[in-house]
Backbone bond lengths (Angstrom), bond angles and torsions (degrees), N, CA, C in turn:
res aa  C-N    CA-C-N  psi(-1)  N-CA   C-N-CA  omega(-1)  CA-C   N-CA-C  phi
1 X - - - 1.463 - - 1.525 110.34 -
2 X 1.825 118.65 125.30 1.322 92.16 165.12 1.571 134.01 -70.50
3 X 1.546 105.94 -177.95 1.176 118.16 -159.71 1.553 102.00 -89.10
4 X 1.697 126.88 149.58 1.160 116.44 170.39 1.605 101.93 -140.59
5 X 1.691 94.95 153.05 1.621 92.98 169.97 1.238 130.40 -65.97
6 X 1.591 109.52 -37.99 1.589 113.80 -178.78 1.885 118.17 -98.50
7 X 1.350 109.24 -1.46 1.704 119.42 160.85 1.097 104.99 -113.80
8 X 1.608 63.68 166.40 1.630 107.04 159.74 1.591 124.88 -125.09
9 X 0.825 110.33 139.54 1.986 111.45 -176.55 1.538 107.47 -120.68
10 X 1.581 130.04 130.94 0.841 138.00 126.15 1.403 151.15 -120.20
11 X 1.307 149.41 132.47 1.580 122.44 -163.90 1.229 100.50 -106.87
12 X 1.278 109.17 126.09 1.982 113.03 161.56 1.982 105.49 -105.48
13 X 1.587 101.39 104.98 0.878 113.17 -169.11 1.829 121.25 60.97
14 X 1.003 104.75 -110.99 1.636 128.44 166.28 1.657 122.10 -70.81
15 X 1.098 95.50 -39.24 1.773 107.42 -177.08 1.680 109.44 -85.43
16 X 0.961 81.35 122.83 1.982 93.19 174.36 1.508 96.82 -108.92
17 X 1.537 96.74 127.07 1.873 112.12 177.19 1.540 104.19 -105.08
18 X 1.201 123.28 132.43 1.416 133.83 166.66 1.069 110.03 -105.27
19 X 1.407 104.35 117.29 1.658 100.80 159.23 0.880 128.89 -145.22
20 X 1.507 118.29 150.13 1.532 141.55 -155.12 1.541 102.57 -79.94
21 X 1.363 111.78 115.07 1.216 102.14 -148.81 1.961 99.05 -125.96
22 X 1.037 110.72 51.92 1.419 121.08 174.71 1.591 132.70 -121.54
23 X 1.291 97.24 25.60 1.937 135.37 173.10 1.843 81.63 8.84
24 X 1.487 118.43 -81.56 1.057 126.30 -128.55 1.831 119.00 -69.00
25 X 1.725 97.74 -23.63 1.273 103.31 151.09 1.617 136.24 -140.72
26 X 1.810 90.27 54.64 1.479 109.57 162.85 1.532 117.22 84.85
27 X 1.738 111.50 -2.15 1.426 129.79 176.81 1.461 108.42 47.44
28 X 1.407 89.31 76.39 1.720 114.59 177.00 1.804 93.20 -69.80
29 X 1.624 72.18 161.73 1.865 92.86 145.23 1.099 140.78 -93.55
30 X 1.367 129.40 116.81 1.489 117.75 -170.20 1.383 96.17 -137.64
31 X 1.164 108.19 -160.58 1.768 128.71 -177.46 1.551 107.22 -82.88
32 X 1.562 118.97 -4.57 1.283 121.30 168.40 1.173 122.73 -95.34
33 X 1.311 118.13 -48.12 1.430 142.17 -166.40 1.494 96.58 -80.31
34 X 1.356 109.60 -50.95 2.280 113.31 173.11 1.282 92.95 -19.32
35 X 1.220 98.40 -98.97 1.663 130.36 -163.77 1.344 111.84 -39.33
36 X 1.691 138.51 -36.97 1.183 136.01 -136.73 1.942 77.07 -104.84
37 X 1.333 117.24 -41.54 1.619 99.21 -163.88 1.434 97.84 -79.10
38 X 1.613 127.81 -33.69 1.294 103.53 172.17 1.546 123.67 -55.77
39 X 1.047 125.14 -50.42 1.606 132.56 136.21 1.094 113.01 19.64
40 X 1.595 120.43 -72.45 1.682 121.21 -147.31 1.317 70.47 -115.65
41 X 1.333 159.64 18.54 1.872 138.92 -178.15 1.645 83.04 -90.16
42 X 1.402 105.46 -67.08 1.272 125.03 -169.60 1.546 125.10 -63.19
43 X 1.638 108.61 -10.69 1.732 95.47 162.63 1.326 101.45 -92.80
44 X 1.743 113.72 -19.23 1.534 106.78 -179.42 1.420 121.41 -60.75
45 X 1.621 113.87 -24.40 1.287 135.84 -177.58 1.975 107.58 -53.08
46 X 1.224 91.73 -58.75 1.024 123.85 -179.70 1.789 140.00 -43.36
47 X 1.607 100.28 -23.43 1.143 119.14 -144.81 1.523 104.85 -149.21
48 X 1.598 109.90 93.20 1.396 136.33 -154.40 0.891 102.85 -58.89
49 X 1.987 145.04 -44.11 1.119 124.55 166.19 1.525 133.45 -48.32
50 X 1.027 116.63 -0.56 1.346 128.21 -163.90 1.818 109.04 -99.84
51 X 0.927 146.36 76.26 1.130 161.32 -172.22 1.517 130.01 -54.80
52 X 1.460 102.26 -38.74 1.723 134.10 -152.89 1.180 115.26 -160.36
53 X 1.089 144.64 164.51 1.542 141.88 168.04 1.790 91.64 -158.43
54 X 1.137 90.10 159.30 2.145 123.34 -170.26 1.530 108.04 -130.57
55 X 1.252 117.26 92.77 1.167 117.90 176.14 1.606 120.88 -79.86
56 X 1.550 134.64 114.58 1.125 120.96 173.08 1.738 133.48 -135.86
57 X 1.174 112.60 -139.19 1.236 99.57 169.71 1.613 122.71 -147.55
58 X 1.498 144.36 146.97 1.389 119.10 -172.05 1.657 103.22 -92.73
59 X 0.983 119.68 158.87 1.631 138.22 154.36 1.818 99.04 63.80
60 X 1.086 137.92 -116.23 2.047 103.45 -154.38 1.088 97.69 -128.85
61 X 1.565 115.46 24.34 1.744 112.32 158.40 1.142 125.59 -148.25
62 X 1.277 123.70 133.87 1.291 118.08 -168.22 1.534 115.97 -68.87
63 X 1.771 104.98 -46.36 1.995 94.02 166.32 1.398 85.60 -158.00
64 X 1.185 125.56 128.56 1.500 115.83 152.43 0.906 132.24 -87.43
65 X 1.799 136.72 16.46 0.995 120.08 160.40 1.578 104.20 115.26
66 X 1.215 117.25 -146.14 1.593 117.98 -161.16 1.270 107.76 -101.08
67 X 1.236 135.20 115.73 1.557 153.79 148.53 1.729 111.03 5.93
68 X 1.403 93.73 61.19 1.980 107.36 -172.98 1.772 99.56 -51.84
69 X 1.901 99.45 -43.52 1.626 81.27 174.96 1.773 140.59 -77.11
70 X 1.126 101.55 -1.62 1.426 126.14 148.41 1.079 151.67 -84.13
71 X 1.513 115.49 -13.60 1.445 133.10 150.51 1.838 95.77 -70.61
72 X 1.185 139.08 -65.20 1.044 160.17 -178.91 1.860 111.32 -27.89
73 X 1.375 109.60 -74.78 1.264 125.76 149.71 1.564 130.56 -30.22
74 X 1.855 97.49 -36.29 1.748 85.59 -165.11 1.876 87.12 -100.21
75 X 1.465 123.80 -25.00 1.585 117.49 173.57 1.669 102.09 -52.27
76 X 1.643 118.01 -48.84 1.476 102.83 172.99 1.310 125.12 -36.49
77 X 1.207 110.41 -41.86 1.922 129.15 -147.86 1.567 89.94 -86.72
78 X 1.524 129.05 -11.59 1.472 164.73 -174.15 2.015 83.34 44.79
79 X 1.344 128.83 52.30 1.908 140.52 123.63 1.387 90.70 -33.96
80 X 1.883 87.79 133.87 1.517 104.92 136.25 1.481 146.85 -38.40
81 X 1.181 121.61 74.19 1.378 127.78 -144.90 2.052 112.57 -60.11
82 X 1.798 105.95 -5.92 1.426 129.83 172.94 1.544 109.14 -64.14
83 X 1.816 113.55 -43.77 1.322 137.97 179.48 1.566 102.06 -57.02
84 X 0.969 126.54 -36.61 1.402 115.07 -159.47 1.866 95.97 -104.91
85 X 1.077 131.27 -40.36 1.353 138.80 173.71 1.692 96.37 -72.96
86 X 0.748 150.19 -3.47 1.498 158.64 160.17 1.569 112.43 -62.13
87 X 1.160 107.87 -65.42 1.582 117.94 165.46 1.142 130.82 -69.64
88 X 1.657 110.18 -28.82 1.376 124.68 -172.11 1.810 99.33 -75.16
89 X 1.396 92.44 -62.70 1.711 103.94 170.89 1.562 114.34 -27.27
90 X 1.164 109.92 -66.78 1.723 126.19 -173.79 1.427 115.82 -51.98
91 X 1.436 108.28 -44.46 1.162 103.19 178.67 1.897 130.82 -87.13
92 X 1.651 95.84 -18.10 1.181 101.00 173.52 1.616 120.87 -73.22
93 X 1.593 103.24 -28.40 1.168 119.43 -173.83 1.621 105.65 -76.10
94 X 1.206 127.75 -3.52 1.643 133.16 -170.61 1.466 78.50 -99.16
95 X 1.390 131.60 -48.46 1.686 132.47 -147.01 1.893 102.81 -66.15
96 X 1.382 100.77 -31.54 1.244 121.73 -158.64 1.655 99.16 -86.13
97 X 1.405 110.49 -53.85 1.614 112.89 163.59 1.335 119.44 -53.13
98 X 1.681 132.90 -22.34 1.387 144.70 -133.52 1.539 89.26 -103.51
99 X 1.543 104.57 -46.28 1.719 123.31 -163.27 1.248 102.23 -89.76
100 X 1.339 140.70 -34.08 1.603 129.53 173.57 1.783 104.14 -87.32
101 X 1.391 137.05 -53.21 1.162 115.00 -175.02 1.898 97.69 -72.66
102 X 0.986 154.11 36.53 1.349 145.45 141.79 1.494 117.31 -35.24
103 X 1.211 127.87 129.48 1.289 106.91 150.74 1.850 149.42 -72.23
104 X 1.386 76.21 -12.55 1.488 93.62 -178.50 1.846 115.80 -108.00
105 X 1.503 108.06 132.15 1.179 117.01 167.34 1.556 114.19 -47.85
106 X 1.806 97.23 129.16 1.565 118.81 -171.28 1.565 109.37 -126.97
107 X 1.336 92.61 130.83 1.520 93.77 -178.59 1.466 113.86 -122.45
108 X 1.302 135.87 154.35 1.389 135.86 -142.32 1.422 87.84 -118.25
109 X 1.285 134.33 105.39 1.571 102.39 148.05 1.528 122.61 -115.14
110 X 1.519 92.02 122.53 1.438 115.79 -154.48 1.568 114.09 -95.57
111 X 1.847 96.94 83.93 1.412 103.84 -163.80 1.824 126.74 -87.54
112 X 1.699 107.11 11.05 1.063 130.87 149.17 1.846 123.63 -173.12
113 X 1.231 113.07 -154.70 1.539 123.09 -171.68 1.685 94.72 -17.84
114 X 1.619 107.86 164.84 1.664 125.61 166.64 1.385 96.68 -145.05
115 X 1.267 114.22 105.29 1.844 110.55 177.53 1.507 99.84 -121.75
116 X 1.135 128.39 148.35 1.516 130.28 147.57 1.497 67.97 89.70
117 X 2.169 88.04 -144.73 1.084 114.17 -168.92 1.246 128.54 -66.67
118 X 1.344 106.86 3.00 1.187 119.54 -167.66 1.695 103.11 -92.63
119 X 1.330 107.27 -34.51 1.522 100.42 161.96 1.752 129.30 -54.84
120 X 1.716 96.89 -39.91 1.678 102.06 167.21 1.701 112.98 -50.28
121 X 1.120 101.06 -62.88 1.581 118.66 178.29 1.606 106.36 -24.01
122 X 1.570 120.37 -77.65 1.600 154.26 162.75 1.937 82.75 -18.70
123 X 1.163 96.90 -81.28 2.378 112.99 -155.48 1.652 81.53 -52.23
124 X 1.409 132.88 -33.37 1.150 102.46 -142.80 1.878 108.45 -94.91
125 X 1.200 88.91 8.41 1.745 94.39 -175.10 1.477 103.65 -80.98
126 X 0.991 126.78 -176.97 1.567 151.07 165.47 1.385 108.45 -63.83
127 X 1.172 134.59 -70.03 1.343 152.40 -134.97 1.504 106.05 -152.87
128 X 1.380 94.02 122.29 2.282 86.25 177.26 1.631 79.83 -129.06
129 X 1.710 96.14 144.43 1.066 116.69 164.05 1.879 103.95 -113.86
130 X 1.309 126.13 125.92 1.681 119.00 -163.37 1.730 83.05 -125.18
131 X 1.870 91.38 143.40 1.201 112.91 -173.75 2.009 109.14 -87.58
132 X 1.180 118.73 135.15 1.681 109.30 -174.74 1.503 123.67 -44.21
133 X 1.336 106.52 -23.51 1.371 82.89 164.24 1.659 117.48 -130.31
134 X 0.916 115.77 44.29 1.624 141.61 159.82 1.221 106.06 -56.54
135 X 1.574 122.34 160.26 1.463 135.47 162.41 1.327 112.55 -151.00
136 X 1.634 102.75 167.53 1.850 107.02 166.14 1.322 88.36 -109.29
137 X 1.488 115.19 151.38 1.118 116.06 173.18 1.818 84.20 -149.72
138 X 1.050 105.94 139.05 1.537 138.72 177.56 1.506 103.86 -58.34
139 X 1.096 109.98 -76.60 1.749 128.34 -158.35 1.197 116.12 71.80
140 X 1.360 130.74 -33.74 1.483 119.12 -145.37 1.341 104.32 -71.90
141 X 1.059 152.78 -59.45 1.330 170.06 72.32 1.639 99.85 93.14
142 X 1.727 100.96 -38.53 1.429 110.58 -168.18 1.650 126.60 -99.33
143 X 1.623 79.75 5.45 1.699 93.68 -173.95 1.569 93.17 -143.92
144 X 1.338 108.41 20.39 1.535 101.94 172.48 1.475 127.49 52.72
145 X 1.072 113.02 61.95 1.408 137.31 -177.65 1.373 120.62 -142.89
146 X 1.446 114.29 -177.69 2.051 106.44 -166.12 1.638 74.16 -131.57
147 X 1.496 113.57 156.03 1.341 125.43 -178.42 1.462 102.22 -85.36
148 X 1.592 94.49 152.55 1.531 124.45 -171.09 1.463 118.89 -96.73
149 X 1.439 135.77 -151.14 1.574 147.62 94.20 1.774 78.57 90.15
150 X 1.751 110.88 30.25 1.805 102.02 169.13 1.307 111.52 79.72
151 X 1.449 126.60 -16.94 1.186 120.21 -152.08 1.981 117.27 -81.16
152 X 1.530 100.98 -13.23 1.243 115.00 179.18 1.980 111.71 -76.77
153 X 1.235 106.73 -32.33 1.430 121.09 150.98 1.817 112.98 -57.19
154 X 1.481 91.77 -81.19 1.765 110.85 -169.53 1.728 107.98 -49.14
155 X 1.292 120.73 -21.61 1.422 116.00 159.61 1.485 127.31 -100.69
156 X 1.367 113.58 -21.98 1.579 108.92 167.76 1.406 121.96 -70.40
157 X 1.342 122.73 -29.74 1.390 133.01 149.38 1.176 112.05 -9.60
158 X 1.631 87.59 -102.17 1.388 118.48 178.12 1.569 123.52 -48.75
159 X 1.644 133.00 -43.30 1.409 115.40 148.97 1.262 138.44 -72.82
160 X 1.434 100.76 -18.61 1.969 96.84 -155.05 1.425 95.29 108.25
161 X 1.201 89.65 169.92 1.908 116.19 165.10 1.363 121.38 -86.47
162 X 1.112 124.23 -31.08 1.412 110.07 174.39 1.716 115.57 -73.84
163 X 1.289 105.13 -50.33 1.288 122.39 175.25 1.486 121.00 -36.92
164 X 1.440 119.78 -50.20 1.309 162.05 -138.42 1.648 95.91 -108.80
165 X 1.487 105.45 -37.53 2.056 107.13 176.26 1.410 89.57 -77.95
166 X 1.730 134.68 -55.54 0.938 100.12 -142.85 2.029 109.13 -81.59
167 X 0.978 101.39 -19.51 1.386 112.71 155.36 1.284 134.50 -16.20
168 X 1.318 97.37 -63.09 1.715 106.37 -168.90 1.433 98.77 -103.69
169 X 1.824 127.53 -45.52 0.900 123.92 178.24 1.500 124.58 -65.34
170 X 0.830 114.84 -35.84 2.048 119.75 176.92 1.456 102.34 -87.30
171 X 1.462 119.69 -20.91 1.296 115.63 -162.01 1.498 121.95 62.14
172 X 1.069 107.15 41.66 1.597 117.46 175.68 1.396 117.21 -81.59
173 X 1.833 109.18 115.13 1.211 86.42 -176.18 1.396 119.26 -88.60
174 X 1.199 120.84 -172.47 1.711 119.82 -168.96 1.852 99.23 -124.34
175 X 1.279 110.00 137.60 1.788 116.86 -173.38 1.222 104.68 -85.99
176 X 1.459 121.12 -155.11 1.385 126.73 -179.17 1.275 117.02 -95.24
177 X 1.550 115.91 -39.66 1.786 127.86 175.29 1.490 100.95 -56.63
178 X 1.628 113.00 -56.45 1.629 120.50 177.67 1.359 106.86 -46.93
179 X 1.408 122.82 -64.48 1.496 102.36 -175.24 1.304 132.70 -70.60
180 X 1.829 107.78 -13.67 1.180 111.13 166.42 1.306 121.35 -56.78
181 X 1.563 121.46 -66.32 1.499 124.09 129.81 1.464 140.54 43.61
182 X 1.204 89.96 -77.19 1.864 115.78 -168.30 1.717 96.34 -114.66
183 X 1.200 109.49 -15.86 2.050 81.64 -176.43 1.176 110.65 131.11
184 X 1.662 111.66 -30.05 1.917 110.43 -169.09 1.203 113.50 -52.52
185 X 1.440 114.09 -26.31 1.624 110.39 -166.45 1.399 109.35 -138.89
186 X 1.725 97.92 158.26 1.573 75.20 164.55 1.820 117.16 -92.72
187 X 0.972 116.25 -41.05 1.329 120.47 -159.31 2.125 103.98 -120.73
188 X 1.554 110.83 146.72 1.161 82.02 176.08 2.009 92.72 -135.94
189 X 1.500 89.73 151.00 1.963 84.41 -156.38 1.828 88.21 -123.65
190 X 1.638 108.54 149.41 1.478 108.26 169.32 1.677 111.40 -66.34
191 X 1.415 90.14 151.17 1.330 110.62 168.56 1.624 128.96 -4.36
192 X 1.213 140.91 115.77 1.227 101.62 169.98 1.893 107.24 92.96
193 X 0.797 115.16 -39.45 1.847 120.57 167.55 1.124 112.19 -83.17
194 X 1.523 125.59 -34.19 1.294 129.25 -155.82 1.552 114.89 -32.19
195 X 1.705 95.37 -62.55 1.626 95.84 -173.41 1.541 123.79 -72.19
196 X 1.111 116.80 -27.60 1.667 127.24 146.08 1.173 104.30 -32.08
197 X 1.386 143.72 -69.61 1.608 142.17 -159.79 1.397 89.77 -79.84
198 X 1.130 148.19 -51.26 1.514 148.98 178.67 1.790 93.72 -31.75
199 X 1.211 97.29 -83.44 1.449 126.11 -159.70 1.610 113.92 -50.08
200 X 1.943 118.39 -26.96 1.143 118.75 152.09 1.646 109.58 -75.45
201 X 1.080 141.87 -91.33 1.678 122.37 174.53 1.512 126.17 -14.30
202 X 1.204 139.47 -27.54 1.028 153.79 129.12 1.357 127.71 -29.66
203 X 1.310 101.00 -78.19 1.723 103.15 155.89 1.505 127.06 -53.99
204 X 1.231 129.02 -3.33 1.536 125.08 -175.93 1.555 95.01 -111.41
205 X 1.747 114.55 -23.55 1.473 111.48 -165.82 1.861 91.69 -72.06
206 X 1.534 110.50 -44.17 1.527 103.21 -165.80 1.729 116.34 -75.17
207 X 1.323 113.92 -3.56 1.725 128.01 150.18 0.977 117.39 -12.64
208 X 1.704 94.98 -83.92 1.161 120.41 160.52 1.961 154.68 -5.61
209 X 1.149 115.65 129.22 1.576 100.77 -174.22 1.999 109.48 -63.49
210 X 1.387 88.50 116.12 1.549 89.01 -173.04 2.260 113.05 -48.37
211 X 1.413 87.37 -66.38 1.929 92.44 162.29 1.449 99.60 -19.64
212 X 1.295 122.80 -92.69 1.607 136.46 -125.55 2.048 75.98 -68.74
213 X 1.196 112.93 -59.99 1.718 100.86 -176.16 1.404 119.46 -42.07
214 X 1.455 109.78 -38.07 1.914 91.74 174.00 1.023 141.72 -96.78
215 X 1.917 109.40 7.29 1.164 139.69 165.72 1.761 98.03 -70.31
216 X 1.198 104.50 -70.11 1.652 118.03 -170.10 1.728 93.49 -33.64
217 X 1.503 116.07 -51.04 1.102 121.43 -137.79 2.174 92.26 -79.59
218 X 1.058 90.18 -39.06 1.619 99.27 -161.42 2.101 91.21 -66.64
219 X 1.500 96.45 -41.32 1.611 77.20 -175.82 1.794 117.44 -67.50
220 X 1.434 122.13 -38.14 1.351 129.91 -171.00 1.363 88.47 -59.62
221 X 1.494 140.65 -30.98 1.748 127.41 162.13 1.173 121.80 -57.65
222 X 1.515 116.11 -43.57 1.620 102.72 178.79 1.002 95.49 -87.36
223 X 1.645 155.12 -13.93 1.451 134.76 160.73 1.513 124.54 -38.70
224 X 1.726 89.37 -68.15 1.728 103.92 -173.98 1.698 112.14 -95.67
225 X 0.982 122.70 -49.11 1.611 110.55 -179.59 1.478 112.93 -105.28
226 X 1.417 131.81 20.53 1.193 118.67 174.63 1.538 132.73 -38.88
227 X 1.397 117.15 -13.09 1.293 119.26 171.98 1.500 102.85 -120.66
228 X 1.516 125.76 51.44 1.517 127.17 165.86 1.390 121.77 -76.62
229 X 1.950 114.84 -42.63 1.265 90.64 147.65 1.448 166.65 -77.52
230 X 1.385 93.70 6.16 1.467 109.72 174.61 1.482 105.29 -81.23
231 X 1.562 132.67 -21.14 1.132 126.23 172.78 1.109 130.71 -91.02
232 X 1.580 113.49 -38.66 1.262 119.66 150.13 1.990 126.79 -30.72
233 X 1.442 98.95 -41.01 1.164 105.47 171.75 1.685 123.53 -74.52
234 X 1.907 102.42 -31.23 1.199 100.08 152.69 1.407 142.13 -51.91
235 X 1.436 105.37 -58.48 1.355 117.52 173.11 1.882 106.08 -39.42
236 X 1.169 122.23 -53.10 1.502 120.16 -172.11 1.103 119.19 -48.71
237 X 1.285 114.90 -64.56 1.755 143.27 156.51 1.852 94.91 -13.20
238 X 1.167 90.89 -72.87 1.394 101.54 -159.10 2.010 119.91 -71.09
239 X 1.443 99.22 -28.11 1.258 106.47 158.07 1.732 128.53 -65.01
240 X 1.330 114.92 -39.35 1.293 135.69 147.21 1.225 129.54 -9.60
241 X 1.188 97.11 -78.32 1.848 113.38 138.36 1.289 149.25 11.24
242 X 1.637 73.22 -101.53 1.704 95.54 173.42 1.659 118.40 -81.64
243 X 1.583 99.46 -2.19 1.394 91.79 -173.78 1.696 109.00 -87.66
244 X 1.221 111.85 15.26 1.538 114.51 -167.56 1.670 93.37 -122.29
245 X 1.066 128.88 -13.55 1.732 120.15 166.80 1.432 119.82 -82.69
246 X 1.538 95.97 151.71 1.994 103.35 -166.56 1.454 94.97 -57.92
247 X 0.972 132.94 -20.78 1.898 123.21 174.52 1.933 117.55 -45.26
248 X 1.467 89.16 -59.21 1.826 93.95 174.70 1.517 113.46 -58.91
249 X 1.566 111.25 -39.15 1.143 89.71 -165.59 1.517 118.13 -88.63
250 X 1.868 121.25 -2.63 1.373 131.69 170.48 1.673 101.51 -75.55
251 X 1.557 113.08 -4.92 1.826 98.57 -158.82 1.622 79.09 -99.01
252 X 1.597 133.18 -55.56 1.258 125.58 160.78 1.715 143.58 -18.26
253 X 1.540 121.04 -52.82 1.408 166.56 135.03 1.990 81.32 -27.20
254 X 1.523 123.39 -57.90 1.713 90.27 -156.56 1.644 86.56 -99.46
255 X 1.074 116.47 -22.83 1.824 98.92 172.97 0.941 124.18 -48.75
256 X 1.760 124.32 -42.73 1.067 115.30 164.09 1.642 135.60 -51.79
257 X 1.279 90.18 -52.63 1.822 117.05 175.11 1.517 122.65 -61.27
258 X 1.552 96.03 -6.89 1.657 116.04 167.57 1.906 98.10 59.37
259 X 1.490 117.98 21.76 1.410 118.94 -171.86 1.935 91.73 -106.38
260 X 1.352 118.17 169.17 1.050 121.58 154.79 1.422 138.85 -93.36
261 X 1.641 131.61 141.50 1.595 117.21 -136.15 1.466 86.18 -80.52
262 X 1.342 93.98 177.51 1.754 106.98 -173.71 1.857 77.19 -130.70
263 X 1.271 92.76 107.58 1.967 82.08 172.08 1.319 117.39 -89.17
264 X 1.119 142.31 174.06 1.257 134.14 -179.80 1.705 117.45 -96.70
């Protein structure tokens, strides 16, 4: 298997595990990490021994989302802050297309936080297994932005609309019992098991008649998100935007400052 900066690959038997392998700052999304998981989705696609795949994360988050210290850095450098969400957008939005047209059953094991894109990443698998003390947490809300990575689709679905406003709009995050709850997940395992419980669901998905799984899989797309890329493309458009008003860059300014923004 090749080598990557932002994974990790292993196969147990049939199941290929990916993992996001950037512990130290929460295995964002960037212009590295985009490209590299579509990368390994798509040789996994590819490659008949491969049955199943386990999506996860290393050290206490599964993805947080978009490279806050790099949005951060390039407002210093006072960059077009559109330029950098431009690429970021594009590529997350391929990651998100990469993981639902898959042919092969994907299972999430979601061994902490889902922020940003990293929540798309999480909605966009087959099967989430969420660790007890895991969360979704939105973010956008806090840096003044509209959510990305499908997830404004991939969660209204799945809650409703009311549920789904207060979500993104309050930025409320949602626990493990809650999402067990409402639908987010299927299963929710202690600490530390997660990828074990992944890795059995996983193993029963690649059992399975491979055909009849990517048939199943391709119709529950034109069922439920058949118009994801048209939103996905929305969401960009629209992040674009907002990423150029004094709002993003006061919600940025208090992340750092660990204060809360005062928007205008």
């Amino acid at each position: 298997m090749s080598d990557y900066q932002t994974l990790l690959l292993e196969d147990r038997g049939p199941v290929r595990i990916i993992t996001l392998n950037r512990p130290g700052i929460f295995n964002p999304l960037d212009i590295v990490s985009g490209p590299e998981l579509v990368d390994a989705l798509e040789r996994a696609d590819r490659e008949a021994s491969v049955r199943a795949l386990v999506l996860t994360g290393a050290g206490k988050a599964f993805a947080a989302g978009g490279n806050v210290r790099e949005m951060g850095e390039g407002l210093a450098r006072g960059d077009d802050p559109a330029e950098f969400f431009c690429e970021v957008a594009a590529v997350l939005n391929r990651s998100i297309i990469t993981l639902r047209r898959h042919s092969k059953p994907i299972v999430c094991a979601m061994n902490g936080v889902a922020s940003g894109g990293g929540l798309g990443w999480a909605l966009s698998c087959d099967l989430i297994v969420m660790a007890q003390s895991a969360r979704f947490d939105p973010g956008y809300i806090r840096i003044a932005v509209n959510p990305d990575g499908g997830s404004s689709v991939l969660v209204s679905r799945l809650l409703g609309s009311k549920r789904a406003a207060a979500f993104f709009m309050l930025g409320q995050p949602i626990d493990s019992q809650t999402a067990l709850q409402w639908g987010m997940v299927n299963q929710v395992a202690p600490d530390g098991e997660v990828l074990e419980a992944a890795l059995a669901l996983a193993g029963k998905l690649a059992k399975g008649p491979a055909q009849a799984m990517a048939a199943t899989k391709a119709l529950l797309n034109q069922a439920l998100f058949g118009d994801l890329e048209s939103i996905l493309e929305n969401e960009r458009r629209t992040i674009l935007e907002l990423c150029r008003q004094p709002d993003f860059a006061e919600g940025i300014r208090a992340f750092f400052e660990k204060r809360k923004p005062d928007f205008a």
